[in-house]
C-alpha positions as CSV (number, residue, x, y, z in Angstrom):
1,X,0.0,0.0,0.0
2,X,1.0,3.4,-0.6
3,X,1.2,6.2,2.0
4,X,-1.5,7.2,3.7
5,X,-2.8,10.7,5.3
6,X,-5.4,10.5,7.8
7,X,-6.8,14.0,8.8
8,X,-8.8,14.1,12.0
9,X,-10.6,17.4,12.7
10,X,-11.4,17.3,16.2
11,X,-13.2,19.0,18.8
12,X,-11.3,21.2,21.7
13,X,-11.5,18.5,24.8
14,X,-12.0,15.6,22.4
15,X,-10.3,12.4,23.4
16,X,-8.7,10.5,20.2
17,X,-6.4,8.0,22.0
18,X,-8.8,5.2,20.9
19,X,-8.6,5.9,16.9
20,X,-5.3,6.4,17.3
21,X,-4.8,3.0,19.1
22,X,-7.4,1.1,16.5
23,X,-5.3,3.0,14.0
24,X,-2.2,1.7,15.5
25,X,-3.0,-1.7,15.3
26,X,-5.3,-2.0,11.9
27,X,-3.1,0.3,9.5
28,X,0.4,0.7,7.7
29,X,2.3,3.3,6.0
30,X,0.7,6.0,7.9
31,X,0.7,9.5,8.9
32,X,-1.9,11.6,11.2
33,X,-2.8,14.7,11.0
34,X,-4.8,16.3,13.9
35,X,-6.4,19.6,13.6
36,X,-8.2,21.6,16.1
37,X,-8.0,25.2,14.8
38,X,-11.1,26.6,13.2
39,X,-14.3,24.8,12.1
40,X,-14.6,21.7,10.3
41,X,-14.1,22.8,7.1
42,X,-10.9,24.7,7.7
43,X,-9.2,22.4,9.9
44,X,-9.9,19.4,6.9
45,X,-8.5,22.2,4.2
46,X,-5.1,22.8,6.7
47,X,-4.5,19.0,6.9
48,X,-4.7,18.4,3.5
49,X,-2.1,21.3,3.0
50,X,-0.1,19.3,5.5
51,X,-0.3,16.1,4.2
52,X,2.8,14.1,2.8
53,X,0.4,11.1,1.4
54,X,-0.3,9.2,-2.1
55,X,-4.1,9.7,-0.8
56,X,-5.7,11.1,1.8
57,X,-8.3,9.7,4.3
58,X,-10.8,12.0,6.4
59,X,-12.0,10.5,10.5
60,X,-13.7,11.9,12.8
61,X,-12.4,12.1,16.1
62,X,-14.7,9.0,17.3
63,X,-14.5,6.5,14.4
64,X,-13.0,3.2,14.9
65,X,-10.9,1.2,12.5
66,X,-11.1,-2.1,11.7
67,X,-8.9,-4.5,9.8
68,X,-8.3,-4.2,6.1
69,X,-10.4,-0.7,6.7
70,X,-7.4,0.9,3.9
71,X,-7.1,-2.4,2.2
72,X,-8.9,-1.1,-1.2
73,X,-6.8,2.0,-1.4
């Protein structure tokens, strides 16, 4: 697989240990980006800006990964 971005807007107090752990155990050839300036919007623009990937995943601070979730990429 090629390198991945995964951009997670999230919300001031939000915790995201848990994607990152489910991350950390169902994905490869990774990079996370975590934004919390601004609204939605603007923090997904600044991540892309940021982001050193062949393509580019969007989470939300409370999604869980499962295996082979990147698979088809």
């Amino acid at each position: 697989m090629k390198y991945l971005s995964i951009i997670v807007p999230i919300r001031k107090g939000n915790d995201v240990s848990t994607l990152l752990k489910s991350l950390d155990e169902n994905t490869s050839n990774y990079e996370v980006i975590i934004e919390d300036e601004g609204g939605f919007a603007e923090a997904i623009n600044n991540g892309i800006e940021k982001s050193k990937g062949d393509y580019v995943a969007l989470l939300h601070d409370d999604n869980l990964v499962t295996p082979g979730w990147a698979d088809e990429l």
